[in-house]
CHARMM internal coordinates of N, CA and C (Angstrom, degrees):
IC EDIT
DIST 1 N 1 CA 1.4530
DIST 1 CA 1 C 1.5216
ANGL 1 N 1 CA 1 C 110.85
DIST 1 C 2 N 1.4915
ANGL 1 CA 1 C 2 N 117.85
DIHE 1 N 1 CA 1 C 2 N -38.51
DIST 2 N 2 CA 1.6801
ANGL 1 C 2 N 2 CA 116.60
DIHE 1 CA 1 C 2 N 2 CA 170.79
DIST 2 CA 2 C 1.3645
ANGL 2 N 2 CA 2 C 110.07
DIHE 1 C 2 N 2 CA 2 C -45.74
DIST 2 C 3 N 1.3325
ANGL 2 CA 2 C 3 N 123.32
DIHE 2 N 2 CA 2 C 3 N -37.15
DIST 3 N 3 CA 1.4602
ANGL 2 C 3 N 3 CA 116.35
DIHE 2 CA 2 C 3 N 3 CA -159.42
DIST 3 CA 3 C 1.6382
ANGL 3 N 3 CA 3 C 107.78
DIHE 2 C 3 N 3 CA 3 C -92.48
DIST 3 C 4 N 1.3459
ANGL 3 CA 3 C 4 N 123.13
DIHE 3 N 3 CA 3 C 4 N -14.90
DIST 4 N 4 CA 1.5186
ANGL 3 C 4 N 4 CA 132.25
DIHE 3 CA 3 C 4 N 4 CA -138.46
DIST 4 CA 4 C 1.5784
ANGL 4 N 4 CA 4 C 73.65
DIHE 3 C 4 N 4 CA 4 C -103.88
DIST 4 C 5 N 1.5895
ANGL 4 CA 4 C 5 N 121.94
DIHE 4 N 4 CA 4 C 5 N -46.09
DIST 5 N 5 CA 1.5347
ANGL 4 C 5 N 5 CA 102.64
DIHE 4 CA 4 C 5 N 5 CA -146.06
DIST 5 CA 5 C 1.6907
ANGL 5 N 5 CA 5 C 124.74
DIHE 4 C 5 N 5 CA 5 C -80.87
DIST 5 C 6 N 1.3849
ANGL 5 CA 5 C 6 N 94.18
DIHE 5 N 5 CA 5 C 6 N -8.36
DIST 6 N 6 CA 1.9647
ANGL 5 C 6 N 6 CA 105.56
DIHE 5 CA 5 C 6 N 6 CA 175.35
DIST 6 CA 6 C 1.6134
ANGL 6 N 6 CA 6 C 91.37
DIHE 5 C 6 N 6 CA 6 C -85.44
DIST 6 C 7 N 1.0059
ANGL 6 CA 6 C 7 N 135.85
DIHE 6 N 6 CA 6 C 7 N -18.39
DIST 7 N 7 CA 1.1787
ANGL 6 C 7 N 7 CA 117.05
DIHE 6 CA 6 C 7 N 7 CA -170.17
DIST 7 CA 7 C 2.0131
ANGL 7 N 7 CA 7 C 111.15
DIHE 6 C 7 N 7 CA 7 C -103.11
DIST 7 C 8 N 1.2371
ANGL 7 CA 7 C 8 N 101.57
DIHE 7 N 7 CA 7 C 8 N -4.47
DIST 8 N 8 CA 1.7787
ANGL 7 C 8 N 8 CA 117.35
DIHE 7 CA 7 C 8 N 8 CA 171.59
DIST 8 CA 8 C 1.2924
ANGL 8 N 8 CA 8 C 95.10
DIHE 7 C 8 N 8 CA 8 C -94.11
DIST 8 C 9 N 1.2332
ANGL 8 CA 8 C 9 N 118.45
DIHE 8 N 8 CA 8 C 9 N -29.77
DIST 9 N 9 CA 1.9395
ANGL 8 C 9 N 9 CA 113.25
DIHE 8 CA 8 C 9 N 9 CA -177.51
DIST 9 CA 9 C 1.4694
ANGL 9 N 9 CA 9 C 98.51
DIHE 8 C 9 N 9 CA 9 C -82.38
DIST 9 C 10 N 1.1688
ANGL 9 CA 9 C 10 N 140.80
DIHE 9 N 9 CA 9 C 10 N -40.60
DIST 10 N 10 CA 1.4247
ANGL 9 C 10 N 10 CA 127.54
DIHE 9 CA 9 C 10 N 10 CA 171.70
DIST 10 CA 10 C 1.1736
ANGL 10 N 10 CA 10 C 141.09
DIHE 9 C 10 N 10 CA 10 C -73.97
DIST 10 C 11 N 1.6639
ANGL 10 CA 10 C 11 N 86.90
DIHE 10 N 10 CA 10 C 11 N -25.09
DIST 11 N 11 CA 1.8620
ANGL 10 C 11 N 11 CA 87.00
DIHE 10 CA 10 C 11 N 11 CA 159.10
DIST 11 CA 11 C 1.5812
ANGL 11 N 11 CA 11 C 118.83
DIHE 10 C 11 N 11 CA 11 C -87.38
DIST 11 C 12 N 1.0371
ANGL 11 CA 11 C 12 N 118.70
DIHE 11 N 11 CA 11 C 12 N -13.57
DIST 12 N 12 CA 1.5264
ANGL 11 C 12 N 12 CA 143.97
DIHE 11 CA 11 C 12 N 12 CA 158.94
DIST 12 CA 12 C 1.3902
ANGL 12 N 12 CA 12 C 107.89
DIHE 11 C 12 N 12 CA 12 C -48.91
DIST 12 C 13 N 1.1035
ANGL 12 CA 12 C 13 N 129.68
DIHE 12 N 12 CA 12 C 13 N -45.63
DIST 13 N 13 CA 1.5282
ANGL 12 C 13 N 13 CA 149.72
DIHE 12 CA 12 C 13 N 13 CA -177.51
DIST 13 CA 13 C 1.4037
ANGL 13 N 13 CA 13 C 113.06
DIHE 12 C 13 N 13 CA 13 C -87.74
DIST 13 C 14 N 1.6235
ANGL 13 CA 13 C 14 N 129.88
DIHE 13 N 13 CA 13 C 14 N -35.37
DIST 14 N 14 CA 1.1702
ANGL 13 C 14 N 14 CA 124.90
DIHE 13 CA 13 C 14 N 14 CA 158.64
DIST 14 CA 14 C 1.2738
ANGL 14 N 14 CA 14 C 105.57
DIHE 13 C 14 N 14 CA 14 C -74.99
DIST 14 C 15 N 1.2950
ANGL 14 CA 14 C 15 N 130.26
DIHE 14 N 14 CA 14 C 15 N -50.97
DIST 15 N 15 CA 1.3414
ANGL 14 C 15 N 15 CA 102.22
DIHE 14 CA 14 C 15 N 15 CA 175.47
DIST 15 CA 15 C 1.8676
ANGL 15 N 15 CA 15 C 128.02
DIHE 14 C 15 N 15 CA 15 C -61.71
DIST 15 C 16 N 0.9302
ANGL 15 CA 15 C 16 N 115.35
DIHE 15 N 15 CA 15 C 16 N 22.44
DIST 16 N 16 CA 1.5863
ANGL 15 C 16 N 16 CA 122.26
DIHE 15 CA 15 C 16 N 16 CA 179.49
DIST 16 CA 16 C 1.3317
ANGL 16 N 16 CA 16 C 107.26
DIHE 15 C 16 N 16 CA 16 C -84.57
DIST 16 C 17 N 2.0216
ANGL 16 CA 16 C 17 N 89.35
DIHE 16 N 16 CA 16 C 17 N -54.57
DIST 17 N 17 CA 1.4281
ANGL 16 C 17 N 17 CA 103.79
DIHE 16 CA 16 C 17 N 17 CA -140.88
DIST 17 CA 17 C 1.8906
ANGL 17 N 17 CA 17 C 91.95
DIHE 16 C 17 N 17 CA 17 C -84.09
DIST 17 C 18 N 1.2141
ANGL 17 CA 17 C 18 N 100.98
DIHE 17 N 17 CA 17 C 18 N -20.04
DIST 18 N 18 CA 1.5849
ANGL 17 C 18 N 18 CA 89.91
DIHE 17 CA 17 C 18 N 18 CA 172.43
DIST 18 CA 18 C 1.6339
ANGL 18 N 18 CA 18 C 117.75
DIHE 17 C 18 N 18 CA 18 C -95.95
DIST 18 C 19 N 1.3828
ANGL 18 CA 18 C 19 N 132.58
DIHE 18 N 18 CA 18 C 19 N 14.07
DIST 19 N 19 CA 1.2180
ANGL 18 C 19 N 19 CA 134.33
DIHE 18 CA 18 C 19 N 19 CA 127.46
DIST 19 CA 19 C 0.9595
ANGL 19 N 19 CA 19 C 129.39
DIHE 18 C 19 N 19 CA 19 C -68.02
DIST 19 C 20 N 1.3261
ANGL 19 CA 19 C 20 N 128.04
DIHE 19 N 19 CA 19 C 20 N -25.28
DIST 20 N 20 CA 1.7957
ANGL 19 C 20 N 20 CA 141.39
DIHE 19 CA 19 C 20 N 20 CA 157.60
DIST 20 CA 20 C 1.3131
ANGL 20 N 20 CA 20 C 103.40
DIHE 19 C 20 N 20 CA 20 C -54.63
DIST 20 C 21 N 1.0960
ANGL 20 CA 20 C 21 N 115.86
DIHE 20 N 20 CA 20 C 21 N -60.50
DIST 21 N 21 CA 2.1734
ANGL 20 C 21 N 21 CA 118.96
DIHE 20 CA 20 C 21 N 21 CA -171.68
DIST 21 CA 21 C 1.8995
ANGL 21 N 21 CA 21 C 78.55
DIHE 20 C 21 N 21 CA 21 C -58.28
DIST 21 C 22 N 1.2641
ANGL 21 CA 21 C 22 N 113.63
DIHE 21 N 21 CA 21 C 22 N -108.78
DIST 22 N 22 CA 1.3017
ANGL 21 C 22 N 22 CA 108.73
DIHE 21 CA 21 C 22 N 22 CA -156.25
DIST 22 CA 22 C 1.3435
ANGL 22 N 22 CA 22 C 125.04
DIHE 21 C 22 N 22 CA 22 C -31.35
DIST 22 C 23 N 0.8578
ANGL 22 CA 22 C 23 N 143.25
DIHE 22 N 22 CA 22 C 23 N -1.85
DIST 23 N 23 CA 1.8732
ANGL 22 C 23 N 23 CA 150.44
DIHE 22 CA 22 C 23 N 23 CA 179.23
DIST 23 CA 23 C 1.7601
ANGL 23 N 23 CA 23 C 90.97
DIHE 22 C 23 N 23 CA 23 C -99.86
DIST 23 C 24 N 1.1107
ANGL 23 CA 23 C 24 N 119.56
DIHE 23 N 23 CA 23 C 24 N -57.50
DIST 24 N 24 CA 1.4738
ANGL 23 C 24 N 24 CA 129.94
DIHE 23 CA 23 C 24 N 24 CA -169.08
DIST 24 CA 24 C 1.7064
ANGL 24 N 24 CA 24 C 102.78
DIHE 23 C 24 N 24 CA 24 C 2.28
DIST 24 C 25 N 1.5450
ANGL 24 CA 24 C 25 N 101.63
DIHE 24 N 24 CA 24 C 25 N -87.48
DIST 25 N 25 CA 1.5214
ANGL 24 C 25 N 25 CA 118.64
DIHE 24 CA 24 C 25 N 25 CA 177.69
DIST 25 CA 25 C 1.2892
ANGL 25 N 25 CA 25 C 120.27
DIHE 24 C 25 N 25 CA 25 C -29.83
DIST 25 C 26 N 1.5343
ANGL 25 CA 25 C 26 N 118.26
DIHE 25 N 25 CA 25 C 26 N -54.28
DIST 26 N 26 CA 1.9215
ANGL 25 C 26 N 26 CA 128.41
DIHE 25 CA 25 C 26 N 26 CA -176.99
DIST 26 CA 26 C 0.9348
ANGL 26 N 26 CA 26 C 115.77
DIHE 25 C 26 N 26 CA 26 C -70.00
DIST 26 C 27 N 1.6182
ANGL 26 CA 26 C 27 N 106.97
DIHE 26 N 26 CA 26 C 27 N -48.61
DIST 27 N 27 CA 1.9979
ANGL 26 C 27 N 27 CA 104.54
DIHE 26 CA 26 C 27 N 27 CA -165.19
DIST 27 CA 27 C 1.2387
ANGL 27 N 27 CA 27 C 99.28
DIHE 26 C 27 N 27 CA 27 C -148.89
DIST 27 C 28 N 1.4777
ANGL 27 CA 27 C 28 N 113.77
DIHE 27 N 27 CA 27 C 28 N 84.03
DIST 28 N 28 CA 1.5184
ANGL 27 C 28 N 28 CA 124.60
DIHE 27 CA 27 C 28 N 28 CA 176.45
DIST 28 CA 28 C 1.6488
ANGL 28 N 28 CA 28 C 112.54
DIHE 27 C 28 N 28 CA 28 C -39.63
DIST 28 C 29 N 1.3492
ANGL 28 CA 28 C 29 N 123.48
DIHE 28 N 28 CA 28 C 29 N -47.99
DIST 29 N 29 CA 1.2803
ANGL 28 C 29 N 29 CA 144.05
DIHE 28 CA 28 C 29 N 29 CA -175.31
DIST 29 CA 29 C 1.8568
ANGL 29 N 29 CA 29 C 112.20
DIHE 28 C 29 N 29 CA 29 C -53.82
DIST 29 C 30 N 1.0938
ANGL 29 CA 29 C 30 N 94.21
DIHE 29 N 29 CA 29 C 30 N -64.61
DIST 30 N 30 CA 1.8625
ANGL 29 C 30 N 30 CA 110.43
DIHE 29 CA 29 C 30 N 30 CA 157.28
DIST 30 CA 30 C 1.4226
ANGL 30 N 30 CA 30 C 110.56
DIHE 29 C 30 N 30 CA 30 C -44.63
DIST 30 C 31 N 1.6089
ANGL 30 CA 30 C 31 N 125.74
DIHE 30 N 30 CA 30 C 31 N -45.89
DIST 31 N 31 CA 1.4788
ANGL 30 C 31 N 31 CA 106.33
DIHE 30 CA 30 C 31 N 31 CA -158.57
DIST 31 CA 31 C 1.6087
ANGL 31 N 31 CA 31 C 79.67
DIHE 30 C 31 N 31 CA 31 C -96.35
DIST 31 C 32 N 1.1430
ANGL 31 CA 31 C 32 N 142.72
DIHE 31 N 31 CA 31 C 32 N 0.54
DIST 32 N 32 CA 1.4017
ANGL 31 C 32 N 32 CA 112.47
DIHE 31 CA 31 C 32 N 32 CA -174.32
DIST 32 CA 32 C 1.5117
ANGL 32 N 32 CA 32 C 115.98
DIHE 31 C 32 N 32 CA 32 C -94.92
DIST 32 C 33 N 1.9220
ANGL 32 CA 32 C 33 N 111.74
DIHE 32 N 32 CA 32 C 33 N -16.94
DIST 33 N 33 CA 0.9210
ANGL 32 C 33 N 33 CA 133.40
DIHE 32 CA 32 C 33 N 33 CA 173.82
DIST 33 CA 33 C 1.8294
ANGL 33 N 33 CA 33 C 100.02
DIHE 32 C 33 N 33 CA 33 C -72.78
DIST 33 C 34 N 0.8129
ANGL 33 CA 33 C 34 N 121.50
DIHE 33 N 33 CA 33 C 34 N -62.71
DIST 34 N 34 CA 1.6585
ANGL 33 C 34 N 34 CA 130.07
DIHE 33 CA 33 C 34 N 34 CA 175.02
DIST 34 CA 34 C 1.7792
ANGL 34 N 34 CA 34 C 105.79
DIHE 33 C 34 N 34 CA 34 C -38.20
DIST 34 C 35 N 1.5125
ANGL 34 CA 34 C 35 N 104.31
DIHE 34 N 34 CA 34 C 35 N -46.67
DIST 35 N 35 CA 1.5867
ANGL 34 C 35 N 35 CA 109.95
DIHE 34 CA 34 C 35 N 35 CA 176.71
DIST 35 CA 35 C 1.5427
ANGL 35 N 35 CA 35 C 126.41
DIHE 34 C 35 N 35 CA 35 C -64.68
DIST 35 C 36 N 1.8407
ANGL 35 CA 35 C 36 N 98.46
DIHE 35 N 35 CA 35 C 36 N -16.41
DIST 36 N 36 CA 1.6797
ANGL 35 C 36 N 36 CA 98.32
DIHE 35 CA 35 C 36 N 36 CA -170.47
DIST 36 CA 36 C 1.6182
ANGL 36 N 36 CA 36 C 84.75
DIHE 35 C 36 N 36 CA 36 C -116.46
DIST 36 C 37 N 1.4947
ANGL 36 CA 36 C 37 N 136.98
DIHE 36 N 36 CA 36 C 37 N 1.31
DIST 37 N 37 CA 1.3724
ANGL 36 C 37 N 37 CA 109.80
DIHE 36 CA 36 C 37 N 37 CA 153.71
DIST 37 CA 37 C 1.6555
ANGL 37 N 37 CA 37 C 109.73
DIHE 36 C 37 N 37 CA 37 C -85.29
DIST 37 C 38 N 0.9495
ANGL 37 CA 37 C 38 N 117.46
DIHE 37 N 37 CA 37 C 38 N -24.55
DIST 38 N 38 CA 1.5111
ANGL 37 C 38 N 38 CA 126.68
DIHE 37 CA 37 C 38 N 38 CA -176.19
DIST 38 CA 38 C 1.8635
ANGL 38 N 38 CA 38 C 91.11
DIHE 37 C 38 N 38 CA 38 C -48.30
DIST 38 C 39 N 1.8625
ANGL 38 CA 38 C 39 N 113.31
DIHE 38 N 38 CA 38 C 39 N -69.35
DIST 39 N 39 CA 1.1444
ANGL 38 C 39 N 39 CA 125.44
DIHE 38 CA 38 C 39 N 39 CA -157.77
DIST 39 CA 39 C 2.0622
ANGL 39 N 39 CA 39 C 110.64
DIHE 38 C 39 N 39 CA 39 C -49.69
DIST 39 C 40 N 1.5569
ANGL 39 CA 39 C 40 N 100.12
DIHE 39 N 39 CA 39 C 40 N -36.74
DIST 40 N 40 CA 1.1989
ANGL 39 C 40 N 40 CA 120.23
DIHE 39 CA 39 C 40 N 40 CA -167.06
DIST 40 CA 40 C 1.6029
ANGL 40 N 40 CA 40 C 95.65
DIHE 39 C 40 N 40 CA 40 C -72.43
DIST 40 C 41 N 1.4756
ANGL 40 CA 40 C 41 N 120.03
DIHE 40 N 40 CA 40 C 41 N -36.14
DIST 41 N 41 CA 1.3657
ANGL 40 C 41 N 41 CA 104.61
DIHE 40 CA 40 C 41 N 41 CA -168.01
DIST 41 CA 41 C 1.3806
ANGL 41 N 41 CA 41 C 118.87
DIHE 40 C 41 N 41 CA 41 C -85.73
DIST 41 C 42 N 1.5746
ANGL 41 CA 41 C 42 N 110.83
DIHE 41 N 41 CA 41 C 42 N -12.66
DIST 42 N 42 CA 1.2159
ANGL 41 C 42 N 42 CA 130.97
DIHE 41 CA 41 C 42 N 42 CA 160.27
DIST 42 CA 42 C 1.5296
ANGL 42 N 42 CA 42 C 126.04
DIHE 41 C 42 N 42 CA 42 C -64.44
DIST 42 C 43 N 1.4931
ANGL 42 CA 42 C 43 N 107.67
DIHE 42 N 42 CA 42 C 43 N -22.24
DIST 43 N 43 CA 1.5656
ANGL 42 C 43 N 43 CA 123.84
DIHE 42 CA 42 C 43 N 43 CA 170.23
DIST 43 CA 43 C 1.4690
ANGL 43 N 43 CA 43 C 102.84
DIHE 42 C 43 N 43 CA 43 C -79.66
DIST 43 C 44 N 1.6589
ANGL 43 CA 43 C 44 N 125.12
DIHE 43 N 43 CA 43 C 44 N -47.91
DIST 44 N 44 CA 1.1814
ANGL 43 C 44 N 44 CA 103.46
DIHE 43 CA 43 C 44 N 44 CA -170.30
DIST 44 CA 44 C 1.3001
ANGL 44 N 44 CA 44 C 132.68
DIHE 43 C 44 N 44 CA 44 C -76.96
DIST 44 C 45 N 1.1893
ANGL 44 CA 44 C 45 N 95.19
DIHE 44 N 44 CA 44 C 45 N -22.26
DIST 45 N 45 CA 2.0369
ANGL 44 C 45 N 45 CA 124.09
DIHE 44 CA 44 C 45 N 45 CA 156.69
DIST 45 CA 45 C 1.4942
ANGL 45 N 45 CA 45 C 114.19
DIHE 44 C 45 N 45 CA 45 C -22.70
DIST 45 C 46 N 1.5186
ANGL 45 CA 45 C 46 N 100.50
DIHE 45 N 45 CA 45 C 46 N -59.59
DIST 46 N 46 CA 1.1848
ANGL 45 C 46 N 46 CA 114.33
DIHE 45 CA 45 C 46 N 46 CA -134.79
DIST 46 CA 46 C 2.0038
ANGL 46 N 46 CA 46 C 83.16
DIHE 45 C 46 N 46 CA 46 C -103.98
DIST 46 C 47 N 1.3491
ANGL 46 CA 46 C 47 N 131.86
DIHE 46 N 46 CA 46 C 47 N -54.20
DIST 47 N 47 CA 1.5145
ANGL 46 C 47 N 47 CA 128.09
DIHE 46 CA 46 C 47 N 47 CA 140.13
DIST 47 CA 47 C 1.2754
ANGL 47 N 47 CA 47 C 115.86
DIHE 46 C 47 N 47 CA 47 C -12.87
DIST 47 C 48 N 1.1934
ANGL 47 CA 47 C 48 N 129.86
DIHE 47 N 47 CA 47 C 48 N -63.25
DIST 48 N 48 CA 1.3944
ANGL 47 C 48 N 48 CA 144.00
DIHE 47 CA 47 C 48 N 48 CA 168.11
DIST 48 CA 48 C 1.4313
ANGL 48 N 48 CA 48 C 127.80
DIHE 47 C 48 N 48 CA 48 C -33.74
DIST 48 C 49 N 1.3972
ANGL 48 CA 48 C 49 N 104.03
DIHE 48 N 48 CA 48 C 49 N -40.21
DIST 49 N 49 CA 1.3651
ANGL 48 C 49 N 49 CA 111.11
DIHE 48 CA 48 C 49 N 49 CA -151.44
DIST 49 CA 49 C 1.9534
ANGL 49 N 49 CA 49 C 89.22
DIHE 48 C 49 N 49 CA 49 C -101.82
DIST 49 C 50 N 1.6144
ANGL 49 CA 49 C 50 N 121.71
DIHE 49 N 49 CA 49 C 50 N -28.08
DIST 50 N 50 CA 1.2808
ANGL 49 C 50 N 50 CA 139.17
DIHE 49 CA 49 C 50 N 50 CA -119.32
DIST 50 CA 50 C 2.3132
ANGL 50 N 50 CA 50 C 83.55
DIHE 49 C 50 N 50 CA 50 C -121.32
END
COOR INIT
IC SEED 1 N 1 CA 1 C
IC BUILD
């Protein structure tokens, strides 16, 4: 489970950041919120790993 969970947070995080791109255009507000969980899950990743 140590090893599995930086790597569920990063794909967790690509999937954010590419709900952020596609929302972008409609609901700026949504993708920017989507962009700072994306950023956060990339922090805990990287906490995680560290």
């Amino acid at each position: 489970m140590k090893d599995l969970a930086p790597v569920l947070l990063l794909a967790l995080a690509g999937f954010l950041f590419g709900g952020a791109y596609s929302m972008w255009k409609t609901t700026r507000p949504a993708a920017i919120g989507l962009g700072v969980c994306g950023v956060l899950a990339i922090a805990g990743a990287i906490l995680w790993l560290v």
